[in-house]
N, C-alpha and C positions, 0 to 999 in steps of 0.2 A: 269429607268422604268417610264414613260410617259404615260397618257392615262386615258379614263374614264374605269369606270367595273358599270354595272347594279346590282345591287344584287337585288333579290327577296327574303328580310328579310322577318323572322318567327316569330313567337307572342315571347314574354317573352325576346326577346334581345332589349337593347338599343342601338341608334345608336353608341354610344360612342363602347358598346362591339365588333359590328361589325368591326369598324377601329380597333383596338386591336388587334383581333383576325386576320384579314387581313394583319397587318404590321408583324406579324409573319411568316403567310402563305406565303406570296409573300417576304417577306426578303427586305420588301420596308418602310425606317424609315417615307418617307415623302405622309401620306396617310390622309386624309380628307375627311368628305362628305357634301354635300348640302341638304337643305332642312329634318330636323330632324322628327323621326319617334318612336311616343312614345312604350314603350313595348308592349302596346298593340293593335300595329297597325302591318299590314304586307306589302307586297309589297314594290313597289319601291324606293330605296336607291340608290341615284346617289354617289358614291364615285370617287375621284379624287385623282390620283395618280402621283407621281414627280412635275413635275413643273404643272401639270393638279392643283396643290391644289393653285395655284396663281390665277382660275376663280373662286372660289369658289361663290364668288357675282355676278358672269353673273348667274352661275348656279341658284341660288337663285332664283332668280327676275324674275322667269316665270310663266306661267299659272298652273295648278296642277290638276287633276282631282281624281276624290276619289269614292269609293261603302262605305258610310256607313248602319250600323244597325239604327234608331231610337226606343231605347224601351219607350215604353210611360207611366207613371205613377209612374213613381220612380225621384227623384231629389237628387244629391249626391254632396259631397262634391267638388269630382274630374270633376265631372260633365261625368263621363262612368260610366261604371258598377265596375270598380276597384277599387273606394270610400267609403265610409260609407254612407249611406243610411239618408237623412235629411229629408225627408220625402216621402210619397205614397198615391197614389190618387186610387182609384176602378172605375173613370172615363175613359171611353175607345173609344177614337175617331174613327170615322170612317176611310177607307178610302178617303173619299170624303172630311171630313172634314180637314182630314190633307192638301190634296191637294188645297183647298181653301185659306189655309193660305202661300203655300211656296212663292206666288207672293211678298209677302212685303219683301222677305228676300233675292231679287233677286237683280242686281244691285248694284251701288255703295252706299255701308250701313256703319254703324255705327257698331261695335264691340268692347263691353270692354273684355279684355283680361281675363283669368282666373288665378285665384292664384296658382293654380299648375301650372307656367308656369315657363320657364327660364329667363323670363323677368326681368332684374332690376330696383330698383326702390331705389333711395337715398344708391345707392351700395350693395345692397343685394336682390337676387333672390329671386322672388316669391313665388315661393313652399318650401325655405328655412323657410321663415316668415308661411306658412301656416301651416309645418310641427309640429312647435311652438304653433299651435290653434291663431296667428293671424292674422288679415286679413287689410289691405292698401287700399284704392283711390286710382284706376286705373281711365287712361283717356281714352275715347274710341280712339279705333281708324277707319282709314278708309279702305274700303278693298273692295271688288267686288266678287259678287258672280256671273259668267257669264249664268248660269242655275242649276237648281234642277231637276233630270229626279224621278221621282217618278218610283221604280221598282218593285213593289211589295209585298206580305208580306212572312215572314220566321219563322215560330215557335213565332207568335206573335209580332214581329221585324217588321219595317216597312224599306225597300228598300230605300236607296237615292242614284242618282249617283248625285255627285255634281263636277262643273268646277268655279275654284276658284283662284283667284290671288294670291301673296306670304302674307303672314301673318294672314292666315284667320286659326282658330281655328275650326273646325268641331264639338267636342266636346262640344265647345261652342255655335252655330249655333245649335246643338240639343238640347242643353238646352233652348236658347233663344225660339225653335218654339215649345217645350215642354209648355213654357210660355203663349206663343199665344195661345195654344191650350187649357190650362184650367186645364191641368193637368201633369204638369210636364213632365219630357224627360231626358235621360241621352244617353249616345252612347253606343252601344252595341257590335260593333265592327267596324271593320276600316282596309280598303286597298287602299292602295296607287295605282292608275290604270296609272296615265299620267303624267312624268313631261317635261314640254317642248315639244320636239323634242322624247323624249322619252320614249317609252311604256312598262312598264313590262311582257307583252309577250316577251321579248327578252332578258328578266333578266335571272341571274343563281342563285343558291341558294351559299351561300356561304364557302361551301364544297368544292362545284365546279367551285371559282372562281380562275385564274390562267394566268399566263404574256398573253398568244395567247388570253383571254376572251378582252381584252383591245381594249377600240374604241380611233380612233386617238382623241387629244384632241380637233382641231379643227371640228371635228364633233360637239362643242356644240355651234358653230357659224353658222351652216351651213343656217340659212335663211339671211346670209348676204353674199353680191356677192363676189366672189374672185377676186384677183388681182395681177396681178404676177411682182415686181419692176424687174427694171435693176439693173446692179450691180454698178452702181452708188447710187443710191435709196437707195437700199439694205447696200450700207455701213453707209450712211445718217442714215435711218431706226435703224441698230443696234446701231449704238451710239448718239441715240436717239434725233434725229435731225429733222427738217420739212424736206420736199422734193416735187419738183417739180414734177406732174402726171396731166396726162392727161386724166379724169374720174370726174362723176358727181360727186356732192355732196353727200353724204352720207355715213355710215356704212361698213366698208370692213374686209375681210379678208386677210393680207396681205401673199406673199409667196415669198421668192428666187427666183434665176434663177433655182436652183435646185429641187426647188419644196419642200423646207422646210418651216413651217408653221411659221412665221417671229411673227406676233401679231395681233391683235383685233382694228381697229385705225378707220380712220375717214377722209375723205377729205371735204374741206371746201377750195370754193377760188383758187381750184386749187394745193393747199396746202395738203400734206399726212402728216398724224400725227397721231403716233402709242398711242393708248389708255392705253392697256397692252401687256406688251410685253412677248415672248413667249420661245424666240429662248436659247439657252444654250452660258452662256458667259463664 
């Protein structure tokens, strides 16, 4: 069994429970997902299944879009509402004033990770050490925030849809603009809306995920062009060899004469050369 599945995760599961609970369901020992989704976050979970769990790093590395909560005036360990409470402010921004500040937080910025994360550091996980009461020297890192749609407010909550490269913290990011704002922030909730290529509109809950729910796996290539070798190529290709082709430079998806999804590879020079490979040996 081969293949992506969407799931539209529910609050209070970790990602990890999901695959669990999946390699059960589908009777599938080799199941994986991309891009982690704290307990109390919902929406989209890309899982990758059979040899689909060999992209897991293409998966990864995409753009991501998000709806969070910001509540304003609370500051917490965990940096959500899931934490302990470090302190609260009776300062209460406006809307205009929030929106004045998300420009700085736009673009390629600076982000230090948070302790509750998976991150390691000198071999031991972040939130392991935090769990402990203690706390590390993180390095920021670098990340892009592509836009902040300001959406409104919710029982107090402020709206953000934000579109954001791989390794950006949200959580984090509303702590930081809580910062700016004078009065602290924590996140209030959190849905996963877009990863990639892929929208949680078309997710299923994971009750009702099942073998027919599965996208071919090359669906997570699909903004790169296809290309279909000869069976010269193609034996080249599987046993992992350059091969002569006649196509520009750039990014491909390679396929059979059959029309089996061969690998994720690369032309250069003239020259095919399989990136990761795909096919069953």
């Amino acid at each position: 069994m081969t293949g992506l599945l969407l799931i539209d995760k529910e609050p209070d599961w970790t990602s990890h429970d999901v695959v669990a609970k999946l390699r059960g369901q589908l009777k599938e020992r080799r199941i994986g997902h991309a891009g982690t989704l704290d307990p109390l976050a919902t929406g989209l979970l890309l899982v990758l299944c059979g040899r689909a769990t060999r992209a897991s790093e293409y998966a990864e590395a995409t753009e991501k879009q998000y709806l969070c909560a910001l509540r304003p005036g609370i500051v917490t360990d965990t940096q959500d509402i899931s934490g302990n409470i470090l302190s609260e402010s009776a300062l209460r921004p406006t809307a205009e004033e929030l929106q004045a500040v998300l420009p700085r937080f736009t673009g390629d910025i600076r982000q230090v990770p948070p302790m509750y994360s998976a991150i390691k550091i000198g071999g031991r996980k972040l939130y392991d050490i935090a769990r402990k009461g203690g706390e590390v020297e993180r390095e920021a890192r670098s990340i892009t925030i592509y836009s902040i749609e300001y959406c409104g407010e919710n029982g107090g909550d402020y709206l953000l849809r934000i579109r954001c490269s791989k390794g950006t913290y949200i959580r984090t990011l509303c702590h930081d603009i809580g910062a700016a704002l004078g009065c602290g922030a924590a996140m209030a909730s959190l849905r996963r809306e877009r990863l990639g290529v892929f929208d949680v509109a078309n997710a299923c809950k994971i009750a009702e995920a099942a073998p027919d729910r599965l996208l071919p796996l090359d669906t997570l290539f699909s903004d790169k062009t296809a290309l279909t070798l000869s069976a010269k190529q193609e034996r080249l290709c599987r046993c992992g060899n350059d091969f002569r082709v006649d196509a520009e430079e750039g990014e491909y998806r390679f396929y059979g004469e059959s029309g089996e999804f061969l690998s994720y590879g690369r032309v250069a020079e003239g020259q095919g050369r399989s990136i990761k490979s795909f096919f069953e040996v």
